[in-house]
C-alpha positions in Angstrom: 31.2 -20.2 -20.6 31.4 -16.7 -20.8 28.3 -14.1 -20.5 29.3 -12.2 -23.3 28.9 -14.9 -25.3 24.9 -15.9 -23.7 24.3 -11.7 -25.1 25.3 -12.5 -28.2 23.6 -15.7 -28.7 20.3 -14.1 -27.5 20.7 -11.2 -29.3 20.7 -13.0 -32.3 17.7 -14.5 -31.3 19.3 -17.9 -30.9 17.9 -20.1 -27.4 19.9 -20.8 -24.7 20.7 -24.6 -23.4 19.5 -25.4 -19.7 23.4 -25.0 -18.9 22.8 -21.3 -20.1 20.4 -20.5 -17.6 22.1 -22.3 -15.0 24.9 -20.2 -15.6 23.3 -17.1 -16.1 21.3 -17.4 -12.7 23.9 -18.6 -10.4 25.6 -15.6 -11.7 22.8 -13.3 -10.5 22.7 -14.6 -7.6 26.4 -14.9 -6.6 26.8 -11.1 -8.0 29.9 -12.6 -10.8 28.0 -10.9 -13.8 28.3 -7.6 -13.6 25.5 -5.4 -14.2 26.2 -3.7 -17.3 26.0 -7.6 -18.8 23.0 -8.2 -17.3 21.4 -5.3 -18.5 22.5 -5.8 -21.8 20.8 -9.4 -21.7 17.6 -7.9 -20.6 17.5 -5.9 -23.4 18.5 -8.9 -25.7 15.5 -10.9 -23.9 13.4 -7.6 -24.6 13.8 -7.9 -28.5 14.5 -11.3 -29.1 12.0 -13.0 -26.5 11.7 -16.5 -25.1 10.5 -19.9 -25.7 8.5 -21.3 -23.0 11.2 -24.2 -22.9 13.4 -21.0 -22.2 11.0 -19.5 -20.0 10.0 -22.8 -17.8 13.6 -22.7 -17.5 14.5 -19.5 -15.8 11.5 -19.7 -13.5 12.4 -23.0 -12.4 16.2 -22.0 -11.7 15.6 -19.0 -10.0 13.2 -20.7 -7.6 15.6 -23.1 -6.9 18.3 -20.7 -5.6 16.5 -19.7 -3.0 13.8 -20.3 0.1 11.4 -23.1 -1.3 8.2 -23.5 0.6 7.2 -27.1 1.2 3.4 -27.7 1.5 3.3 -31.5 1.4 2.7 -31.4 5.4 -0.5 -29.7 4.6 -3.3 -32.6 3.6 -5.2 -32.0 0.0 -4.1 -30.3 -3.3 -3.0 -26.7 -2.8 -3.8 -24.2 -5.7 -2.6 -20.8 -5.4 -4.4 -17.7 -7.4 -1.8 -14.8 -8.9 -3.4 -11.3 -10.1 -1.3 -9.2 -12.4 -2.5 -5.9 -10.4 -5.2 -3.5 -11.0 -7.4 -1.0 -9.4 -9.8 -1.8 -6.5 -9.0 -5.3 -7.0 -9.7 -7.4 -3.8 -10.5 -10.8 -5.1 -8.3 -13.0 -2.8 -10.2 -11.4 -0.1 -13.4 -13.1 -1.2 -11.9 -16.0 -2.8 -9.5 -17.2 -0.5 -12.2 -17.9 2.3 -15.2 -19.6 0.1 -12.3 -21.9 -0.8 -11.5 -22.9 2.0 -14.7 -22.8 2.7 -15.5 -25.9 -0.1 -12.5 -27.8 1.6 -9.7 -26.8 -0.1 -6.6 -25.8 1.7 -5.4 -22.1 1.1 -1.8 -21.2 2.1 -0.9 -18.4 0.3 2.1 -15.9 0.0 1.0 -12.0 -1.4 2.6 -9.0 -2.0 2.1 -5.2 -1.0 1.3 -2.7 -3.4 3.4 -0.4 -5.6 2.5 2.0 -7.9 -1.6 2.4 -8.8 -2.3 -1.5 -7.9 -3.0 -2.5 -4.1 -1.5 -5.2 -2.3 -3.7 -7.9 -0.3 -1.1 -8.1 2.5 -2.0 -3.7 3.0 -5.5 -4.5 2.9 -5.3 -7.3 5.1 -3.0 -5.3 7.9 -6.2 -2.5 7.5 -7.7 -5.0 9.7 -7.0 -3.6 13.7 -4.5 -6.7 14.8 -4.3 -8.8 11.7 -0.4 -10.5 11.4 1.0 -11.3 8.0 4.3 -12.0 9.3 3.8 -15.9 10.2 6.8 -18.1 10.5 6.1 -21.5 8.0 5.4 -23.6 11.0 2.8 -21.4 12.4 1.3 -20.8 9.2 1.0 -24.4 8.3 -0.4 -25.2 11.5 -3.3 -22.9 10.8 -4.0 -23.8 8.0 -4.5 -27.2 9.3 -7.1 -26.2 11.7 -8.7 -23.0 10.4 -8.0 -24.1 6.5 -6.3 -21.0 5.0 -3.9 -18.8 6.0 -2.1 -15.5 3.8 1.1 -14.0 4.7 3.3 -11.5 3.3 6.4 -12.9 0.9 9.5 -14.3 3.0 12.3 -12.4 1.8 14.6 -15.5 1.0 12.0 -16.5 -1.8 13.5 -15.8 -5.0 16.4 -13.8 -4.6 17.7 -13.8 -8.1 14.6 -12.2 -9.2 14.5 -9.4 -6.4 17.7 -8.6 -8.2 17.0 -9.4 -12.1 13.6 -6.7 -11.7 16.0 -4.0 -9.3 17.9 -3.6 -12.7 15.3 -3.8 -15.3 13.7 -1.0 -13.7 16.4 1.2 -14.5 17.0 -0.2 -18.4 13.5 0.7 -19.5 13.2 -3.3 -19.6 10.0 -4.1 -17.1 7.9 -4.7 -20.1 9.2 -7.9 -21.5 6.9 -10.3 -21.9 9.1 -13.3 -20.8 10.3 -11.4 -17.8 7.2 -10.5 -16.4 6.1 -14.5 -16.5 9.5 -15.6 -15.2 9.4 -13.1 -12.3 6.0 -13.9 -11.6 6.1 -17.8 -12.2 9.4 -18.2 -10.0 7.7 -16.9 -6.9 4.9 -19.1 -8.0 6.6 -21.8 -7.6 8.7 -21.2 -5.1 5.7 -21.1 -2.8 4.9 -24.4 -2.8 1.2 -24.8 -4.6 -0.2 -27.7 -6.9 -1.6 -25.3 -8.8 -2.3 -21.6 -9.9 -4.9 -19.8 -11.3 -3.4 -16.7 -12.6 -5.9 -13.8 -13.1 -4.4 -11.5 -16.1 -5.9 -8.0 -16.2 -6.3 -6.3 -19.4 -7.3 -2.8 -20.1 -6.3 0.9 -19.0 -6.3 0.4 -15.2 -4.1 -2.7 -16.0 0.0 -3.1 -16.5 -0.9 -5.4 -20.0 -3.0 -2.4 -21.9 -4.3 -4.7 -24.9 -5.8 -8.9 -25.1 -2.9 -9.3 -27.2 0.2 -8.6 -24.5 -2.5 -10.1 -21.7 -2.8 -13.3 -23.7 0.8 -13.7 -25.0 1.7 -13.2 -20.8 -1.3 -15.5 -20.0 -0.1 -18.8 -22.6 3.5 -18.0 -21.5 3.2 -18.3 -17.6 0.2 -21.3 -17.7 3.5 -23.3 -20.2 6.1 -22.5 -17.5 3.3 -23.9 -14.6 2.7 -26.8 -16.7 6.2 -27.2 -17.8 7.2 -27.4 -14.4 4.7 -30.2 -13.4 2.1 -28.0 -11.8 -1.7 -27.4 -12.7 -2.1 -23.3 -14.4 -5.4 -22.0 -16.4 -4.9 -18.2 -16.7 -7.9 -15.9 -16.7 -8.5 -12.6 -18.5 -10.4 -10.2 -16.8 -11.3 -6.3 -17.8 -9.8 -3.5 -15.7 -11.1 -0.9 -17.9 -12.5 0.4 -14.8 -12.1 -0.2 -11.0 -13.5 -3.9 -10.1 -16.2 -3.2 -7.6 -16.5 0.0 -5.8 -13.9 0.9 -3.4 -10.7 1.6 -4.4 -8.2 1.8 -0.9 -7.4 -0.7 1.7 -9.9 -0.8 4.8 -12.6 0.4 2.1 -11.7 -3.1 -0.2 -12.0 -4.6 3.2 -15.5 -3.7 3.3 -16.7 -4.3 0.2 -15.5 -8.0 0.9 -16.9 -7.9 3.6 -20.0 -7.2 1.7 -19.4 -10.0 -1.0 -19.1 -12.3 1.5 -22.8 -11.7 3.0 -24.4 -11.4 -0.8 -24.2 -7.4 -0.9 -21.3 -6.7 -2.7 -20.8 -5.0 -6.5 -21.8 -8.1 -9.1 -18.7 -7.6 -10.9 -16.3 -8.2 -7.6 -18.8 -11.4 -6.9 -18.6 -12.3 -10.8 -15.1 -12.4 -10.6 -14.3 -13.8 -7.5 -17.1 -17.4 -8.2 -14.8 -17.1 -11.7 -11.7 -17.5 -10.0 -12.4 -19.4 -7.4 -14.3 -21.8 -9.3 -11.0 -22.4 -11.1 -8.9 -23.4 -8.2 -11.9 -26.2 -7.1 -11.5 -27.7 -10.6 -7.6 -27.8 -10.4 -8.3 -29.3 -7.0 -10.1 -32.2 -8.4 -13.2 -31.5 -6.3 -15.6 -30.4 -9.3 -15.1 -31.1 -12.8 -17.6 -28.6 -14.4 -16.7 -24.8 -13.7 -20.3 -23.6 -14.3 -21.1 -26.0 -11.6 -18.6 -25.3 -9.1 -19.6 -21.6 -9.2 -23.1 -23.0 -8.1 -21.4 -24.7 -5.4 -19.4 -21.2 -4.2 -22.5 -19.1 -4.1 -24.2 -21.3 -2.0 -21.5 -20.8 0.5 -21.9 -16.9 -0.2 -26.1 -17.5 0.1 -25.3 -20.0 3.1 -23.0 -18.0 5.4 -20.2 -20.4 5.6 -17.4 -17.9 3.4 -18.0 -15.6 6.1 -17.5 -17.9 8.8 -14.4 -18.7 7.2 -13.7 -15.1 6.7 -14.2 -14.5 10.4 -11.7 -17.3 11.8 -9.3 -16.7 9.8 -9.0 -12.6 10.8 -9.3 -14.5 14.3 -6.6 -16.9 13.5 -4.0 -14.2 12.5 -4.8 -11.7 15.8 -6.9 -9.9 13.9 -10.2 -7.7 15.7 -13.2 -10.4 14.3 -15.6 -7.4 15.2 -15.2 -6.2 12.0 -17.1 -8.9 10.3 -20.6 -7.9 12.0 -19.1 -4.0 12.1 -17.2 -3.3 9.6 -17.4 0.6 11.1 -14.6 -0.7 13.6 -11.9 -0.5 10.0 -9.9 2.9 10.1 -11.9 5.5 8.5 -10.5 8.6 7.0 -12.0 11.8 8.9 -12.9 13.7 5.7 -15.5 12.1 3.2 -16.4 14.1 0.2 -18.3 13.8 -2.8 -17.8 14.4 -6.0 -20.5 15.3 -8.3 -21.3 14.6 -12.4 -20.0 17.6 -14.6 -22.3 16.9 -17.0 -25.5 15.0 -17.8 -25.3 12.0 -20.2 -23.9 8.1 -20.2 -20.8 7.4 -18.3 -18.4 6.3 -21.1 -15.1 5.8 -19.7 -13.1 5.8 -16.1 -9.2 6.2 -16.4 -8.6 3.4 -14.0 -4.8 3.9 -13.6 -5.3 7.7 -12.7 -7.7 7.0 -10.3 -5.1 4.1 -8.6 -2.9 7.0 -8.8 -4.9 9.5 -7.2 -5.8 7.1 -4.3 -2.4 6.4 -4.4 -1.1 10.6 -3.0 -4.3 10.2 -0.6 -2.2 7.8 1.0 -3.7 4.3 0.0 -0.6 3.5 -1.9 3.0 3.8 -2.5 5.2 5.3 -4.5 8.8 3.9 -3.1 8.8 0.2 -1.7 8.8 1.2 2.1 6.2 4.6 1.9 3.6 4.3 4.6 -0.1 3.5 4.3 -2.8 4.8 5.2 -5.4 2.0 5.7 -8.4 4.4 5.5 -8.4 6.7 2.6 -9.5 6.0 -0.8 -11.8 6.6 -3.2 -15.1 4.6 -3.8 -16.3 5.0 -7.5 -20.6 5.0 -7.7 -21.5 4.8 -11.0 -20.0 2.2 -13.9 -19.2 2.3 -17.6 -22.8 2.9 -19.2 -24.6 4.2 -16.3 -26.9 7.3 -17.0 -26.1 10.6 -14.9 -27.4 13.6 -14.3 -25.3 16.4 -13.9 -24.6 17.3 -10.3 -25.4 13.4 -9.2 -22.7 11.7 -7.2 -20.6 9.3 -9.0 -17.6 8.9 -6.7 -16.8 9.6 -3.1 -13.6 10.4 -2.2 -12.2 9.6 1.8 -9.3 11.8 2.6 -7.4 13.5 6.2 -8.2 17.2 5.1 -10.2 19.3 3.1 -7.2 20.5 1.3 -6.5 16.7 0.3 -9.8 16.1 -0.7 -10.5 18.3 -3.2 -7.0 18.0 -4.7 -8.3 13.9 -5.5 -11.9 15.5 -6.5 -10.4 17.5 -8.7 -8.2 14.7 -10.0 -11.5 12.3 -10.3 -13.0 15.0 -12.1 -10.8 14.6 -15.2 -10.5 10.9 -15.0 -14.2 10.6 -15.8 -15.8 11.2 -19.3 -19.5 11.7 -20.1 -21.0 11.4 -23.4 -24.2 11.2 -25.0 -24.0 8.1 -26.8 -24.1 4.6 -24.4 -20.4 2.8 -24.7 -21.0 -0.9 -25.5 -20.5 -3.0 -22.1 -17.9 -5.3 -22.7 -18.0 -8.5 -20.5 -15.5 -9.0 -17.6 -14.3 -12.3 -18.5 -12.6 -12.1 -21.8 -11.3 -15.8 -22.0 -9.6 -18.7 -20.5 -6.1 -20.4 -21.1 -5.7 -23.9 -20.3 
């Protein structure tokens, strides 16, 4: 078998056999393709696409060849929840603990963030104390007595991908479709869960700009899940503008916080019953989604999220004080407002600019290994279709100097429109794939 032959099949759009991908994999990983054929195949797989056979495929291989997480020690049905990235998204904060918090097990692997999306594992570590570096044993074990448990990614998991996405971020091929789900849906399933719920954003603060990409990603990654044996339903959600408020690590820490006790933005708590309500059904425990929603705000109403919440920061050395004081989460020394340039309706944010612009406070990164800082952001005050006057505060922006802070309120500035017409709200759950 010979590589230059698999480009040429795939560049005529032809599939490749099970033996293909074998081949093609187990040359990734023992570095005997060179790079200029694998980049040519990426750009094959660009044009031509995938079937899901194809697809299932891949993702299954490149979990294989490397560290595979084995939950079965854990008791009950463990269903993992995936977001494609956005802005001020900090679901699995909420989420994860009212899960648990309804009896099913949470053992989860997330990443950091890159780019204008936050990561759950910098949020977390915004937390004074809070470990994401468990070894399998350890986390398992708490699991088992606290009933969830997050850490960052080990770094054996899916090795073929670390290297497949290295070069396809320097062939202008990171937006293939059949990529994306393979990347994701390998680590997926490499990590050891029943099932997934996969939370696809769609909209200008999101990767997939348009339903059509975000559903043709969504029905390719819930085959590959249930190709491979495991339990998937993919949810679309907006990101046409930041999901809650706060945008920036120990600020998204708070405003889960919040969700937890029943204050939090309705979108974020929306969102988070949504998803979470998926994961109970894939569990088995409820059959009607509408239902188990029922079931998950009556842990927010009751307290018992937050409970969970609290021993699990506890559980991973992390200060617990912050539940009942959330004051105790690094706070950046400079707060400053920024104020409506004009009087009218709210029509649209430019989410990704704003990821961005909390992304030079410091929130973010640009370069895998840039530093964070846990306690600057941006908090966004008014929503799509909200009235303002001119001169009234519709962001807040939490920087280290004066000179940083009106740099971002000057970036906010343009990344807000006001017109005098009210935009149509569109809902934040656009559909379901099952």
């Amino acid at each position: 078998m010979r590589m230059v032959d698999l480009i040429g099949r795939k560049r005529d759009g032809l599939e490749h056999s099970p033996e293909e991908i074998d081949f093609i994999v187990e040359g990734i990983v023992n570095q005997t393709i060179p790079d200029y054929q694998l980049a040519a195949w990426c750009m094959a797989v660009y044009f031509q696409g995938m079937t899901p056979r194809e697809a299932r495929d891949l993702a299954v291989k490149m979990a294989a060849c490397g560290e595979q997480v084995d939950l079965s020690s854990i008791p009950g049905i463990k269903i993992d929840k995936h977001s494609t990235g956005g802005v001020g998204d900090k679901t699995s904060l909420v989420v994860a603990p009212l899960v648990a918090a309804a009896g099913i097990p949470v053992c989860k692997m997330s990443g950091r963030g890159l780019g204008h999306t936050g990561g759950t594992i910098d949020k977390l570590e915004s937390i004074p104390g809070f470990r994401t570096e468990l070894a399998l044993p350890e986390l398992f074990a708490q699991v088992k007595t606290v009933g969830i448990g997050l850490v960052g990614q080990t770094g054996n998991l899916v090795p073929a991908d670390k290297q497949l996405y290295a070069l396809r971020d320097v062939t202008g091929t990171v937006a293939s479709i059949p990529l994306i789900a393979t990347s994701i849906m390998s680590k997926k399933l490499a990590g050891g869960a029943d099932g997934f719920v996969l939370d696809v954003k769609v909209g200008n603060g999101a990767f997939l700009k348009t339903k059509e990409e975000a559903e043709k990603l969504g029905e390719l990654m819930v085959a590959i899940g249930k190709n491979a044996g495991r339990k998937t339903v993919a949810v679309l959600s907006a990101m046409d503008q930041p999901l809650g408020q706060a945008i920036g690590n120990a600020l998204e820490v708070k405003e889960a916080i919040a969700t937890l006790r029943g204050e939090g933005p309705p979108d974020l708590e929306e969102l988070s019953l949504v998803l979470g309500a998926q994961m109970l059904v894939l569990a088995g425990q409820e059959t009607d989604a509408v239902q188990a929603q029922v079931k998950l705000k009556a842990l927010i109403n009751g307290g018992e999220g937050l409970r969970v919440f609290r021993r699990w920061v506890e559980a991973q050395g992390g200060d617990a004080r912050v539940v009942d004081d959330p004051d105790l989460l690094p706070t950046a020394p400079v707060v400053v407002k920024v104020k409506s340039p004009a009087r009218g309706y709210l029509t649209a944010w430019e989410t990704e600019a704003l990821g961005l612009t909390s992304m030079r406070l410091g929130a973010g990164r640009a370069r895998k290994g840039d530093p964070i800082d846990h306690g600057v952001g941006l908090v966004i005050e008014k929503k799509i279709g909200d009235w303002v006057e001119a001169g009234e505060d519709i962001a807040k922006v939490y920087a280290n100097s004066e000179a940083e802070a009106a740099a971002a309120v000057a970036e906010v500035l343009t990344e807000v429109k006001i017109g005098t017409v009210r935009p149509p709200v569109s809902p934040l759950v656009i559909g379901y794939i099952i």
